[in-house]
MOPAC internal coordinates of N, CA, C and O (Angstrom, degrees):
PM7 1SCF
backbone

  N    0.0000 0     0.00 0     0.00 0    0    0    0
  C    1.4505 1     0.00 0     0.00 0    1    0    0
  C    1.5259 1   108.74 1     0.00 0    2    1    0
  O    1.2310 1   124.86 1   -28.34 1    3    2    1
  N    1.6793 1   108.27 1   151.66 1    3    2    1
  C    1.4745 1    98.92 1  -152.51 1    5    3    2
  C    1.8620 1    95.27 1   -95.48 1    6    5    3
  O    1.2310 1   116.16 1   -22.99 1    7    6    5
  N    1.5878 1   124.89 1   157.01 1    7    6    5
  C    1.3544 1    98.29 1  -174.13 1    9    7    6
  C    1.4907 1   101.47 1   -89.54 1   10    9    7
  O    1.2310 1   114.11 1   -19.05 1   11   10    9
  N    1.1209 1   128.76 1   160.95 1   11   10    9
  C    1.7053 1   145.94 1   174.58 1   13   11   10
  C    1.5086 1   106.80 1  -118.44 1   14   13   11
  O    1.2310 1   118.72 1   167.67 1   15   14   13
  N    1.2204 1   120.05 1   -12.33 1   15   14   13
  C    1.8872 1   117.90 1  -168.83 1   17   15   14
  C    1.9060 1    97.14 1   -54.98 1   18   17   15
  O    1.2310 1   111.99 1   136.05 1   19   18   17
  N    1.5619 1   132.70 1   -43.95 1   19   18   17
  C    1.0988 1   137.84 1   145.93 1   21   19   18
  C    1.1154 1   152.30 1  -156.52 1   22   21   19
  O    1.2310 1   134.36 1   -59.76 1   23   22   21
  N    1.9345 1    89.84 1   120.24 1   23   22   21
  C    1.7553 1   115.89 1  -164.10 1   25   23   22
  C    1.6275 1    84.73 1   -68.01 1   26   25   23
  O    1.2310 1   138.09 1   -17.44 1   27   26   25
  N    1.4695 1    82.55 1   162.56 1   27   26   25
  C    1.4262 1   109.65 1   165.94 1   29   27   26
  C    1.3708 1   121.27 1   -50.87 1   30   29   27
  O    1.2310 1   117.02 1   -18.69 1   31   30   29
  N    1.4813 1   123.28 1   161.31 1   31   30   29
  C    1.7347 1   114.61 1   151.26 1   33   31   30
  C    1.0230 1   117.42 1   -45.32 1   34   33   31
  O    1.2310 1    99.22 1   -23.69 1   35   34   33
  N    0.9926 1   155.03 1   156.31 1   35   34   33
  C    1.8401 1   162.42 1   129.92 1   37   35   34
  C    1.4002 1   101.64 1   -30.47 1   38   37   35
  O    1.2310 1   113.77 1   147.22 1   39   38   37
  N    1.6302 1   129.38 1   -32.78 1   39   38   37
  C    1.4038 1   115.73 1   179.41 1   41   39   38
  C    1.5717 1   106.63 1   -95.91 1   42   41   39
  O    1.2310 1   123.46 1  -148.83 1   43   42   41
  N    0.9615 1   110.96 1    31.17 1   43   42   41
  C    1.5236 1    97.63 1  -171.53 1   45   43   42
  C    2.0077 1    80.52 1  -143.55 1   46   45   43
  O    1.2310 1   108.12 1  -163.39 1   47   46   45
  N    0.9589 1   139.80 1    16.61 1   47   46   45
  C    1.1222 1   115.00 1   177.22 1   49   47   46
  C    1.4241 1    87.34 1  -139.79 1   50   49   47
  O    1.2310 1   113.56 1   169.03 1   51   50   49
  N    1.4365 1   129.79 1   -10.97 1   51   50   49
  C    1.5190 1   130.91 1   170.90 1   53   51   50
  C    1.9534 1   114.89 1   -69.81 1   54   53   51
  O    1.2310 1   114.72 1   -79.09 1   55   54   53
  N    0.7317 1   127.62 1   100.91 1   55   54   53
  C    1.3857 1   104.64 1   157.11 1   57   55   54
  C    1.3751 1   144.71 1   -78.74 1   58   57   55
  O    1.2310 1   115.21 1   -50.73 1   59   58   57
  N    1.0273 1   126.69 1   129.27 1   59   58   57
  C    1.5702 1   151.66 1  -168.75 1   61   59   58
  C    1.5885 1   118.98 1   -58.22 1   62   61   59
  O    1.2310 1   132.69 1   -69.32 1   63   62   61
  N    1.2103 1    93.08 1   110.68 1   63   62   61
  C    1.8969 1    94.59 1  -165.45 1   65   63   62
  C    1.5260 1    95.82 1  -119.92 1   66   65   63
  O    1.2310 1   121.31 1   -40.51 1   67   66   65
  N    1.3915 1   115.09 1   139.49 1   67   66   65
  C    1.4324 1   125.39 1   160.05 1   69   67   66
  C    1.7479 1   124.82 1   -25.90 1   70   69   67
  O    1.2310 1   126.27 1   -64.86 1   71   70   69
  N    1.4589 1   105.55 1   115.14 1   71   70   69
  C    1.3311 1   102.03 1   179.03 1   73   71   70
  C    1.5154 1   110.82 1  -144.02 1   74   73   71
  O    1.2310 1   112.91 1   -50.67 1   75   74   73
  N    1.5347 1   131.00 1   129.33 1   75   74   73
  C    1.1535 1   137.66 1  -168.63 1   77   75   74
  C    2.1275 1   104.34 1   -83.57 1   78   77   75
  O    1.2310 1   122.88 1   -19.76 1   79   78   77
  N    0.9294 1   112.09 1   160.24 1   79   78   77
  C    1.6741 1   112.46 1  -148.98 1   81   79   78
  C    1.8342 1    89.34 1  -149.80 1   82   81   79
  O    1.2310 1   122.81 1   -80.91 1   83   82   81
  N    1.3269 1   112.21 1    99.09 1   83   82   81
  C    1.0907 1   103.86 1   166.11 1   85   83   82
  C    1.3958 1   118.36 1  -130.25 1   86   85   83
  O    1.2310 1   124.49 1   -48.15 1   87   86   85
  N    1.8280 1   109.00 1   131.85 1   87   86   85
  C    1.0311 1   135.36 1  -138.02 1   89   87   86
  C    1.5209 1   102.70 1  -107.83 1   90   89   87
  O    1.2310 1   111.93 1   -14.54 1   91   90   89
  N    1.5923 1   132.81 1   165.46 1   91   90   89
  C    1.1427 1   126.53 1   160.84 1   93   91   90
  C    1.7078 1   104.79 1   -83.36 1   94   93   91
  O    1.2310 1   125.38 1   -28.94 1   95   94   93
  N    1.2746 1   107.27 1   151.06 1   95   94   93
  C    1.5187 1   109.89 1  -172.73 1   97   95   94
  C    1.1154 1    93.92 1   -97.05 1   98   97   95
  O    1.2310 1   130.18 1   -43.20 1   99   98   97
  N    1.9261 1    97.98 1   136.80 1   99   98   97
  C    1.6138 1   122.87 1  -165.26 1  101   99   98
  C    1.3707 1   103.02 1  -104.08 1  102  101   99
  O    1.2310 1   136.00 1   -43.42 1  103  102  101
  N    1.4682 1    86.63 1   136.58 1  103  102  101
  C    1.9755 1    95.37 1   172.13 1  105  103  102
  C    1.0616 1   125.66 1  -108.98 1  106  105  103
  O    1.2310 1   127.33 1  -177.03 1  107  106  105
  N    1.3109 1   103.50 1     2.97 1  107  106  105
  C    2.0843 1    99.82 1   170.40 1  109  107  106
  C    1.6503 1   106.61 1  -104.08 1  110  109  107
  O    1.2310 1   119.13 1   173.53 1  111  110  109
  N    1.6669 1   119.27 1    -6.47 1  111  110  109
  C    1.5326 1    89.98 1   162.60 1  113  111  110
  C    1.4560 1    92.71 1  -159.44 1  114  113  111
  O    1.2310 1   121.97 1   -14.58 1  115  114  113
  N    1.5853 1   113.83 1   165.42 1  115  114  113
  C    1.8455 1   116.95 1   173.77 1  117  115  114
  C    1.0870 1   109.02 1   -24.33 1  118  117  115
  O    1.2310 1   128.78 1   -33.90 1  119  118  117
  N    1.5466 1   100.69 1   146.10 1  119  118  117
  C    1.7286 1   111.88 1   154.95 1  121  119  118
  C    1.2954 1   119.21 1   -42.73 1  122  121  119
  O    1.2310 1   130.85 1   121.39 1  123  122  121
  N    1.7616 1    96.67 1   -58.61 1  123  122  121
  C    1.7630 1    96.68 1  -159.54 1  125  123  122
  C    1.6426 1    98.29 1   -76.76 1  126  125  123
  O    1.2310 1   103.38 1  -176.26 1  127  126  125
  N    1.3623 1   148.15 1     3.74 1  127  126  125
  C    1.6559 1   138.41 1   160.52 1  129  127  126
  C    1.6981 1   102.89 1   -88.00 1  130  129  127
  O    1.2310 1   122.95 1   154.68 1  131  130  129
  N    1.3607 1   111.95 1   -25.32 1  131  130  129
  C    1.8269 1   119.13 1   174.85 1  133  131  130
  C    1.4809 1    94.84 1   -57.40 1  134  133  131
  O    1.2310 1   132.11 1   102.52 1  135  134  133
  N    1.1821 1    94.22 1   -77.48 1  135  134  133
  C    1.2839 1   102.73 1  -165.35 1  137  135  134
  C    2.0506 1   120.52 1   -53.65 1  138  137  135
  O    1.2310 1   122.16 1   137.19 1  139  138  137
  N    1.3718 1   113.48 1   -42.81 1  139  138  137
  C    1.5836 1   114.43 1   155.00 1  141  139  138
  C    1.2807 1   125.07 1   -32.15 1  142  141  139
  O    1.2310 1   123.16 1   132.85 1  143  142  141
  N    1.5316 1   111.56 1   -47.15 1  143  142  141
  C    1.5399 1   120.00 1  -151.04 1  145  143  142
  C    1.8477 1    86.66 1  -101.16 1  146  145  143
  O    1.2310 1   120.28 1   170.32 1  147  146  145
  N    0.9663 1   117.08 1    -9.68 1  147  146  145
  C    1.6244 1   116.36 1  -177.91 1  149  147  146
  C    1.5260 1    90.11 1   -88.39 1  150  149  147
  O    1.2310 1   110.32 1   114.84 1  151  150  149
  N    1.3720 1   135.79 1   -65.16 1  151  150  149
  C    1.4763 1   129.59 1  -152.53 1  153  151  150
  C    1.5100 1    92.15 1   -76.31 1  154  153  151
  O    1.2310 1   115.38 1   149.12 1  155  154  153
  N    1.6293 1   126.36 1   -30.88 1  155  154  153
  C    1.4854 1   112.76 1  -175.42 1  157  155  154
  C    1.9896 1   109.54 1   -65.42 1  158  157  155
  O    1.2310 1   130.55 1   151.74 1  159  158  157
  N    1.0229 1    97.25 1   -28.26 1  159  158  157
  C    1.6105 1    95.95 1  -170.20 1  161  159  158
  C    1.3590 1   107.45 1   -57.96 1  162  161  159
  O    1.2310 1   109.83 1   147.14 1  163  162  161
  N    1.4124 1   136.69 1   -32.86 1  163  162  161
  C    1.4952 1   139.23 1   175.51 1  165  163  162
  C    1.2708 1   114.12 1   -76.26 1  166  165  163
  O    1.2310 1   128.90 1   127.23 1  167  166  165
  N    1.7511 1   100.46 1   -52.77 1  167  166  165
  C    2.1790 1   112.54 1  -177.46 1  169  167  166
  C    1.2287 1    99.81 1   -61.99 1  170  169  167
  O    1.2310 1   100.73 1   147.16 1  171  170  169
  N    1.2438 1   152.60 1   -32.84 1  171  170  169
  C    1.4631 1   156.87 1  -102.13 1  173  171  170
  C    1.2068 1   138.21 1     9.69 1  174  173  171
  O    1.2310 1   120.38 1  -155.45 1  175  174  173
  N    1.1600 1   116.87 1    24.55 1  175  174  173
  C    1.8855 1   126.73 1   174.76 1  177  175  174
  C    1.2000 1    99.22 1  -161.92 1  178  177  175
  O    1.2310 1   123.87 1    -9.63 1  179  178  177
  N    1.3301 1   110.18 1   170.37 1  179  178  177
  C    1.6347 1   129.81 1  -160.28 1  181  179  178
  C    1.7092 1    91.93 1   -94.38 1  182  181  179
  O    1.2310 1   127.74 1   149.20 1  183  182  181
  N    1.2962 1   102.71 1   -30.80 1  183  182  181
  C    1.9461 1   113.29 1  -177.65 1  185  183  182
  C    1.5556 1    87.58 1   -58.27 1  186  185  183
  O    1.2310 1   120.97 1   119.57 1  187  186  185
  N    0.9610 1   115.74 1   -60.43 1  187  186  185
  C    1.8375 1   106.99 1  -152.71 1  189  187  186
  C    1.4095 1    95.82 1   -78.14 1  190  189  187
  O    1.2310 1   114.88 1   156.22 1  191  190  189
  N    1.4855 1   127.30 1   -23.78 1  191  190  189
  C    1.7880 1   114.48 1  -167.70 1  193  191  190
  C    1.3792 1    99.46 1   -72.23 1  194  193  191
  O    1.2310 1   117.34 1   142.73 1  195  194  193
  N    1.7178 1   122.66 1   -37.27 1  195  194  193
  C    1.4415 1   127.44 1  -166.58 1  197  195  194
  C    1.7529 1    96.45 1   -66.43 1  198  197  195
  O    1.2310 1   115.37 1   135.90 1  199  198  197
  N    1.1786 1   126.40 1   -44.10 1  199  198  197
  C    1.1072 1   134.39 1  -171.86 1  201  199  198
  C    1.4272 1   108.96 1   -45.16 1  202  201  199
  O    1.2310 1   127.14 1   115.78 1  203  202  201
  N    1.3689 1   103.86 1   -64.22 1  203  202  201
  C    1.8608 1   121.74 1  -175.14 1  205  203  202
  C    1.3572 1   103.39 1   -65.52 1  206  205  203
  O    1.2310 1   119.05 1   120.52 1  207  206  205
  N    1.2787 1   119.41 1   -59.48 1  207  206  205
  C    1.3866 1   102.24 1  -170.01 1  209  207  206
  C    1.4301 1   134.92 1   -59.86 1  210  209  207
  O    1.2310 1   117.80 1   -47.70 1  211  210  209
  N    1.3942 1   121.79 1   132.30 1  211  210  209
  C    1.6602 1   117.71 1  -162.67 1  213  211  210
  C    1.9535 1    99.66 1  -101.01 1  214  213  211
  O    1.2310 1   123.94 1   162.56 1  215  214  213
  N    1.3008 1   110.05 1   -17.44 1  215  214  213
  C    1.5222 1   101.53 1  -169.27 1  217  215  214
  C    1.9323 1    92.41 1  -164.81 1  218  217  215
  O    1.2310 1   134.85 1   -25.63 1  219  218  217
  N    1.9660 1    88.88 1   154.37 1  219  218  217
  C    2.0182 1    89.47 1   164.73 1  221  219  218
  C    1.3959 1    83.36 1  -144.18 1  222  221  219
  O    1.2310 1   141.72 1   -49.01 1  223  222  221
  N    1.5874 1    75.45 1   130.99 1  223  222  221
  C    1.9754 1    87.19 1   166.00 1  225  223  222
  C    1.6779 1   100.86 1   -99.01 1  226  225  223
  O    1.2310 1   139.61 1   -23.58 1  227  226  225
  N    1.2054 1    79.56 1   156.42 1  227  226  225
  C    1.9722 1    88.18 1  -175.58 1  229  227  226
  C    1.6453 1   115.94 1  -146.23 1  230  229  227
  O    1.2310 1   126.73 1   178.08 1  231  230  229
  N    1.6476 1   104.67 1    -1.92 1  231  230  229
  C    1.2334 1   117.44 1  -161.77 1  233  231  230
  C    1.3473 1   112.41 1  -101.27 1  234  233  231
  O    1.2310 1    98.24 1   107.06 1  235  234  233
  N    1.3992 1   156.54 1   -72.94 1  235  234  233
  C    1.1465 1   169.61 1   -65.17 1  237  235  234
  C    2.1318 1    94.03 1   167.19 1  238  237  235
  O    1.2310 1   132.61 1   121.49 1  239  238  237
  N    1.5360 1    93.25 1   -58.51 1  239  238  237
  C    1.5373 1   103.48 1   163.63 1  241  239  238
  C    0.9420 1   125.33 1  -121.78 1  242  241  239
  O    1.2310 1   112.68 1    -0.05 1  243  242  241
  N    1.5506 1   131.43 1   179.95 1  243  242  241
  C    1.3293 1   115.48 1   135.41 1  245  243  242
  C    1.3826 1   130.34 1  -113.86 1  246  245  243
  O    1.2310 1   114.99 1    -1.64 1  247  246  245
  N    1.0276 1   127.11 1   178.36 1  247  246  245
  C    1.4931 1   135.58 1  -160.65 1  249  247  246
  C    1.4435 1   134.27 1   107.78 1  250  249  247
  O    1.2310 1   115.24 1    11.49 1  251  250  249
  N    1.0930 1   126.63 1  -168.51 1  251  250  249
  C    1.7886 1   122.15 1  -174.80 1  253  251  250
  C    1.3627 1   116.82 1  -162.63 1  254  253  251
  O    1.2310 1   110.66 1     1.82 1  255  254  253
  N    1.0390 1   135.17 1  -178.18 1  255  254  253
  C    1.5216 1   152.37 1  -128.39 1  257  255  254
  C    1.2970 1   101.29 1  -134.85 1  258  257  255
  O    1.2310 1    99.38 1   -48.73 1  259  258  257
  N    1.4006 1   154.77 1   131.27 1  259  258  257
  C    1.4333 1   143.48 1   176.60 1  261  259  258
  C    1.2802 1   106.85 1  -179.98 1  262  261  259
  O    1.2310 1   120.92 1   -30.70 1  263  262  261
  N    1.6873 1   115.85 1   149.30 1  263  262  261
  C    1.5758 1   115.68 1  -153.16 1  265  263  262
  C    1.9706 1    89.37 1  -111.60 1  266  265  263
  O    1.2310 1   137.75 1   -64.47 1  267  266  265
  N    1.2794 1    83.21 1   115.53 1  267  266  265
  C    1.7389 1   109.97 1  -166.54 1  269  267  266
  C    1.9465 1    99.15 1  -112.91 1  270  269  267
  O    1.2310 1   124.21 1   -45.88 1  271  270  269
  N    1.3663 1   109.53 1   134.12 1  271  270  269
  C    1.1636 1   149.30 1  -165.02 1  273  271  270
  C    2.3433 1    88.50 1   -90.26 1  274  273  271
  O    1.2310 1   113.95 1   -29.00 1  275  274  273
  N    1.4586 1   129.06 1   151.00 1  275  274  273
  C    1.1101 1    97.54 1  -173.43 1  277  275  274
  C    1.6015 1   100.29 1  -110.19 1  278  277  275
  O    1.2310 1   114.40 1  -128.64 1  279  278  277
  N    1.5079 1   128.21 1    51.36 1  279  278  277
  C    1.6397 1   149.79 1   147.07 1  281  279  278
  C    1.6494 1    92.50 1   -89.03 1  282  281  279
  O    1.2310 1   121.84 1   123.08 1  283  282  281
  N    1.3235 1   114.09 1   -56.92 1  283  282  281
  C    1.3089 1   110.10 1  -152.17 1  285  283  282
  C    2.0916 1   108.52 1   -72.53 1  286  285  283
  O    1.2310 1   129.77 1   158.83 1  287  286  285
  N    1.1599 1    98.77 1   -21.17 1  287  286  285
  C    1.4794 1   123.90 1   154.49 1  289  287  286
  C    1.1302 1   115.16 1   -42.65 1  290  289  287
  O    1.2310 1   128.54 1   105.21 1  291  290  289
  N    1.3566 1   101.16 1   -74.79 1  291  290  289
  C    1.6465 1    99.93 1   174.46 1  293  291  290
  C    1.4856 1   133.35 1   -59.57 1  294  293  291
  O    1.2310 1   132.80 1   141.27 1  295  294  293
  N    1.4452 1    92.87 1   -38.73 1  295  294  293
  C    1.6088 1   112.96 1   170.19 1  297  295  294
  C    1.8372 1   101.38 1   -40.60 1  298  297  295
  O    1.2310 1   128.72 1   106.26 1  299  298  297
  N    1.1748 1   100.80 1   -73.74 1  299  298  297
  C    1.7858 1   121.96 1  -163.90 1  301  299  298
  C    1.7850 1    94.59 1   -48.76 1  302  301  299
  O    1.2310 1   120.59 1   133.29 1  303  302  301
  N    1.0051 1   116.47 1   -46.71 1  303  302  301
  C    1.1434 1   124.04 1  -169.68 1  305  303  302
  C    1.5998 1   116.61 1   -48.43 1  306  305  303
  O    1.2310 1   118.17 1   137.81 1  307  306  305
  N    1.3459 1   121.09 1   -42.19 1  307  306  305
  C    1.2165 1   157.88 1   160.62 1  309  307  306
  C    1.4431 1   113.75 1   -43.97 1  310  309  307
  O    1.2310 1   127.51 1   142.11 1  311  310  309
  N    1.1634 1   103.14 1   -37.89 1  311  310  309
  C    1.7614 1   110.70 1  -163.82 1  313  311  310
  C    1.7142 1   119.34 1   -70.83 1  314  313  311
  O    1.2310 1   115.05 1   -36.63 1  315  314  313
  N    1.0809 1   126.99 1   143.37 1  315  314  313
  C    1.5036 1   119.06 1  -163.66 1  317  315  314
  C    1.6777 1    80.89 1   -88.85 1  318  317  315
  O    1.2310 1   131.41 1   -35.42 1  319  318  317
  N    1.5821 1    95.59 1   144.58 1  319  318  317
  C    1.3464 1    93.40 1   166.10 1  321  319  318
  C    1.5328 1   104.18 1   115.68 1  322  321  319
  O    1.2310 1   124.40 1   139.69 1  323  322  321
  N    1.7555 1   109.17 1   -40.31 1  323  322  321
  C    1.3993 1   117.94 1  -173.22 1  325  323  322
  C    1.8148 1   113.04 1   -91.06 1  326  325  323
  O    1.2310 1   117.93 1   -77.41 1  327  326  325
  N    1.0005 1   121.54 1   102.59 1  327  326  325
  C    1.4882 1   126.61 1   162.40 1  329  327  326
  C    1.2032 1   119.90 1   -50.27 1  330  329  327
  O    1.2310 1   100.82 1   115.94 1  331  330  329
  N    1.0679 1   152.44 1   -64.06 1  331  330  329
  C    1.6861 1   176.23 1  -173.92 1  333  331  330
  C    1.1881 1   127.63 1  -149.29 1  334  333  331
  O    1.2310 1   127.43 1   -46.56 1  335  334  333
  N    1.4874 1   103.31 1   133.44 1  335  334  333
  C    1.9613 1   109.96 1   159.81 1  337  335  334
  C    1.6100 1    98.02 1  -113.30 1  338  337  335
  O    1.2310 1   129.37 1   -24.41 1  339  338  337
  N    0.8119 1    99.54 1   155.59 1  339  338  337
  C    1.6397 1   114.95 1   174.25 1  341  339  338
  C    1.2363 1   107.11 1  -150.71 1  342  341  339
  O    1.2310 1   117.89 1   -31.47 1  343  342  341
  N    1.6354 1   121.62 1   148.53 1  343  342  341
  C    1.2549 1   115.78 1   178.69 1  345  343  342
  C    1.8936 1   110.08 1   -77.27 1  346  345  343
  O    1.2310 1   123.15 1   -23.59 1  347  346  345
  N    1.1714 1   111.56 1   156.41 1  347  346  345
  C    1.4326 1   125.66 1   172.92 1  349  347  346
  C    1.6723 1   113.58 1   -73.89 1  350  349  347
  O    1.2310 1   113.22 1   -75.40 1  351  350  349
  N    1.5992 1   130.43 1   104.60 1  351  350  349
  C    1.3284 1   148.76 1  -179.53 1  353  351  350
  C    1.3784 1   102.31 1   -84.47 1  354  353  351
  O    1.2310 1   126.41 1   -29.17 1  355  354  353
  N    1.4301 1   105.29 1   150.83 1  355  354  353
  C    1.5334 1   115.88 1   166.14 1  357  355  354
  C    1.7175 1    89.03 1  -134.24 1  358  357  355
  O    1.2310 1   116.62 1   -49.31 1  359  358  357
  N    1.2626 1   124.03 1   130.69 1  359  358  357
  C    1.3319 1   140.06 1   127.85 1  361  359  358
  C    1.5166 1   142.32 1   -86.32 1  362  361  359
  O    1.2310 1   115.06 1   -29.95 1  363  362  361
  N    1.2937 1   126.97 1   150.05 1  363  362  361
  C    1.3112 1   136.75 1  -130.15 1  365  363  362
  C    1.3078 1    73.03 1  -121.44 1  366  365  363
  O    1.2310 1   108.70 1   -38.93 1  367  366  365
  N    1.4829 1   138.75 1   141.07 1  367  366  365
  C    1.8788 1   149.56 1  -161.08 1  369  367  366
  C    1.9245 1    78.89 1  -117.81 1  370  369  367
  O    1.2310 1   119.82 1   -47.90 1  371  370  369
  N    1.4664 1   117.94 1   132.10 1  371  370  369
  C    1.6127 1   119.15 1   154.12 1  373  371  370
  C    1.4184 1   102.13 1   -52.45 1  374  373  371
  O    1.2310 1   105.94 1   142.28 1  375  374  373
  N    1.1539 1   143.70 1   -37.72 1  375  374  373
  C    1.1588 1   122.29 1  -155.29 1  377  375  374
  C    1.8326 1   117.26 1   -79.88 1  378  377  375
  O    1.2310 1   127.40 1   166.96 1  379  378  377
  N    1.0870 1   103.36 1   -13.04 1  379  378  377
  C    1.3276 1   127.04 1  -173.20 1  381  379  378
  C    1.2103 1   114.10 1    58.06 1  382  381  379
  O    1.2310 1   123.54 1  -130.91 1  383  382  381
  N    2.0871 1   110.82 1    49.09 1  383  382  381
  C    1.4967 1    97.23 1   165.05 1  385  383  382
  C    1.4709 1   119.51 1  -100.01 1  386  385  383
  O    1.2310 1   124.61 1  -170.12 1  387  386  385
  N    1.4459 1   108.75 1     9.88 1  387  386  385
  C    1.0523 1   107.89 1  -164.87 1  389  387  386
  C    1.8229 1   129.85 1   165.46 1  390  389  387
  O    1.2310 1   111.11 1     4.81 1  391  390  389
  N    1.1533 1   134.33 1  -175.19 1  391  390  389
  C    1.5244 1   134.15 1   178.28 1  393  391  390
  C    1.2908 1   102.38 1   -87.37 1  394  393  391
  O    1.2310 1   112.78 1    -8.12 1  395  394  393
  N    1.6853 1   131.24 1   171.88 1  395  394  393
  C    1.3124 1   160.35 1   145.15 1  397  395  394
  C    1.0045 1   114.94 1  -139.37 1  398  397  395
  O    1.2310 1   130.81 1   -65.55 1  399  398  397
  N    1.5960 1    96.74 1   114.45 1  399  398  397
  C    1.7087 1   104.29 1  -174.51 1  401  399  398
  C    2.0200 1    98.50 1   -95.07 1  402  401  399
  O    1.2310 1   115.59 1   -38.27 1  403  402  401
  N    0.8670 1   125.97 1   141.73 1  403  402  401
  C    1.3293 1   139.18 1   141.64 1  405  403  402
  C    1.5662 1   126.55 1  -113.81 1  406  405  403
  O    1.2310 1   120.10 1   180.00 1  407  406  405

């Protein structure tokens, strides 16, 4: 019988899948420190947010790309400031030239 007296954290036995994070665009400071100080508030340091995050859009939208645990999902979700997480898709093009990431 397997022991349970102590499971793991939930973040340490979850794995972390790509998820796009779109944010309301901030006017009292940069995207890319908006966006840092938003993914650090869940990771808890700016070391681990730089780590996770793979991309910040700042152009067209705002927000960014970062490999989220699904606590830390919920966490982000929560956050003033945050509009949506959605997970990160790859589609397969018929033509077979290639990927589409959304």
């Amino acid at each position: 019988m397997a022991d349970t007296s102590n499971p793991l954290p939930s973040s340490a036995s979850e794995e972390a899948t790509v998820h796009i994070i779109y944010t309301q665009k901030p006017s009292d400071q940069d995207p890319d420190s908006f966006h840092i100080s938003t993914l650090a508030s869940v990771l808890g340091s700016e070391e681990a947010a730089k780590e996770a995050m793979l991309y910040s859009y700042k152009h067209a939208a705002s927000g960014f790309s970062a490999k989220l645990t699904p606590e830390q999902v919920s966490q982000m979700s929560k956050l003033p400031g945050v509009l949506q997480v959605v997970p990160s898709r790859t589609f397969q093009l018929h033509s077979g030239t290639g990927k589409l990431h959304v």
